[in-house]
N, C-alpha and C positions, 0 to 999 in steps of 0.2 A: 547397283544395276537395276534396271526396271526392263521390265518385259511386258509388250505388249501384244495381245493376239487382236489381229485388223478384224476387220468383219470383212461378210462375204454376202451374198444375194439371198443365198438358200438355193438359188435357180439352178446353178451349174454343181455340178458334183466336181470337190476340190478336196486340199487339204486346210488344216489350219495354218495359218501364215504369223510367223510369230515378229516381232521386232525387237530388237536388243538393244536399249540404250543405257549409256552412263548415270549417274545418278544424280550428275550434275552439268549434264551437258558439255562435256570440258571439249576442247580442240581434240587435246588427242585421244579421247572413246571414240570406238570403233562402232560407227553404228550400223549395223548385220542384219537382215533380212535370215531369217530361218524357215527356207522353204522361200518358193514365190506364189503355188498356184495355180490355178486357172481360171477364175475370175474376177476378170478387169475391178470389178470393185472391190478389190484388196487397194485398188490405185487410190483411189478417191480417200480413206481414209490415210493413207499414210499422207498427203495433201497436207492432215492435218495434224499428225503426230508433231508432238514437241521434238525436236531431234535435234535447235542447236541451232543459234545464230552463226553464221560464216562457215557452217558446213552443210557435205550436201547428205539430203535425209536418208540417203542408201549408200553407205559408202564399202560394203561387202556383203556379199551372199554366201552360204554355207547351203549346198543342196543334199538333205538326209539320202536321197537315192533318185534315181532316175526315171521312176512312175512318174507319167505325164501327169497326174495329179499334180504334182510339188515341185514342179519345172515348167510346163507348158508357159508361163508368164516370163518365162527368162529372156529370150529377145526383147520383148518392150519397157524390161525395170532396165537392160543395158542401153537399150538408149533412151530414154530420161536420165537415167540415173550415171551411168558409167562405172558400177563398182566393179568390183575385182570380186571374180564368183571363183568358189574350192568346193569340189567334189571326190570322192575316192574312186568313181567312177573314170579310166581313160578315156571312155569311148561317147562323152556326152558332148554337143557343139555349145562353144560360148565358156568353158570352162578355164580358166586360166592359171587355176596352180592345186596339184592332187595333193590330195588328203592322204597318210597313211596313220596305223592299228596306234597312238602312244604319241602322236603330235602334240602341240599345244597349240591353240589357236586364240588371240584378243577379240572377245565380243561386247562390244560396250564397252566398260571399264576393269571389265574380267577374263584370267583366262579359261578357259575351257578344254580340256583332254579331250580329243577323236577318240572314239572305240570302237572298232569295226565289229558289226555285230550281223554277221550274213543269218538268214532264215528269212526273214521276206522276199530278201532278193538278196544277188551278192555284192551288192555293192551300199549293203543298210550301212548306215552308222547311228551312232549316238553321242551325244554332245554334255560332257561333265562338267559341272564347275564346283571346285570341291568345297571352295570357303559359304556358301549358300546352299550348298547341296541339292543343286536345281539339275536336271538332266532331261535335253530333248532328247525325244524318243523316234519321233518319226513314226517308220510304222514297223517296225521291231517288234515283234508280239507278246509283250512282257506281263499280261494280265493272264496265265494260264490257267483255266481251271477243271482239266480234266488231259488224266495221265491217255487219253487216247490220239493223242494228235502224234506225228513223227518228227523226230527232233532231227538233227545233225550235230555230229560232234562238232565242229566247229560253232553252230549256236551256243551248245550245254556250258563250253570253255567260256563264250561270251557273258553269259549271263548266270556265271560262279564271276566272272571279275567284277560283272556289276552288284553283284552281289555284297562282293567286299567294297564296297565304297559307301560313306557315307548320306545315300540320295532321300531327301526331304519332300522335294518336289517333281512331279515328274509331267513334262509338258509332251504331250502328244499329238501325234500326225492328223488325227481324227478322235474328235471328242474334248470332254472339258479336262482337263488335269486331274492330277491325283494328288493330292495336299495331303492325307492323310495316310498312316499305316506303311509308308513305301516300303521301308526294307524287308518290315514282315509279309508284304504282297510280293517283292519279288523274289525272299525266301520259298512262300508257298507253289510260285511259276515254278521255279529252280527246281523243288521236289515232283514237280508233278511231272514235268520234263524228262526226267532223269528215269522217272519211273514209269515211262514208255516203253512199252516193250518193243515200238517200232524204232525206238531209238537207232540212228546207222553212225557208220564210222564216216 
């Protein structure tokens, strides 16, 4: 698997725009847009992404959640592009087959686990792949470091399951990745989470 993050202007306030390719370009990798954006110059670079003689260089979209951040570009990648976009979201236009909580999805030449992870919005997810132990994040708040923010049980569950997973790498909605320390960084969220006292059911 190789993962690319496009570039962007700096002008427009976006997300990071990841690309998912095989490792070897084969026919059948799946090559996934994660997130689209909203600046046109996510386009330009993917122009030039290696993504694979006799296929086309967007052949699926995964949208982490429905902030105009990480969507607004989704009408112009479907028509260049034509992929087939999945969201957990019902209620987004352009979306063509919903995501739920324990899915499996092919991105590149890998698959990857949905885990619905509401606390940004209800409709967050996050994207596992267990053999690399790489995990988008989107904008899921998994860097916590202070017990005073207010949790939802339904996050705390989320991020006890992320917990138990193997994650190495952690690619994010905004910002550079996290290469190093993951488990113990999202042990340390998990504790500080938990021990909120705004904590609600």
């Amino acid at each position: 698997m190789r993962i690319l993050r496009l570039e962007n202007s700096g002008q427009v306030y976006t997300c990071e725009v990841y690309l998912v390719l095989g490792s070897a370009s084969r026919l059948e990798d799946v090559n996934t847009l994660v997130d689209v954006g909203q600046d046109p110059v996510m386009l330009e670079g993917l122009k030039r992404a290696p993504t694979g003689i006799g296929k086309w260089a967007v052949e699926q979209v995964v949208l982490t959640h429905s902030h105009s951040d990480h969507c607004a570009l989704l009408p112009r990648v479907r028509e260049l592009y034509r992929p087939r976009v999945y969201a957990f979201s019902p209620n987004m236009m352009g979306v063509d087959g919903l995501l739920g909580d324990g899915d499996t999805l092919r991105m590149g030449d890998e698959d990857f686990e949905v885990i619905h992870t509401p606390g940004h919005s209800s409709d967050s997810i996050c994207l596992y792949n267990a053999r690399e132990g790489v995990l988008f994040a989107g904008d899921t708040p998994l860097l916590i470091t202070s017990p005073a923010g207010t949790y939802e049980a339904a996050f705390l569950a989320a991020l006890e399951k992320l917990c138990a997973r193997d994650i190495r790498r952690i690619y994010f909605g905004h910002g550079a990745p996290l290469t190093e320390r993951c488990h113990e960084r999202l042990r340390e969220s998990l504790s500080m989470a938990a021990g909120s006292s705004a904590a609600r059911a």
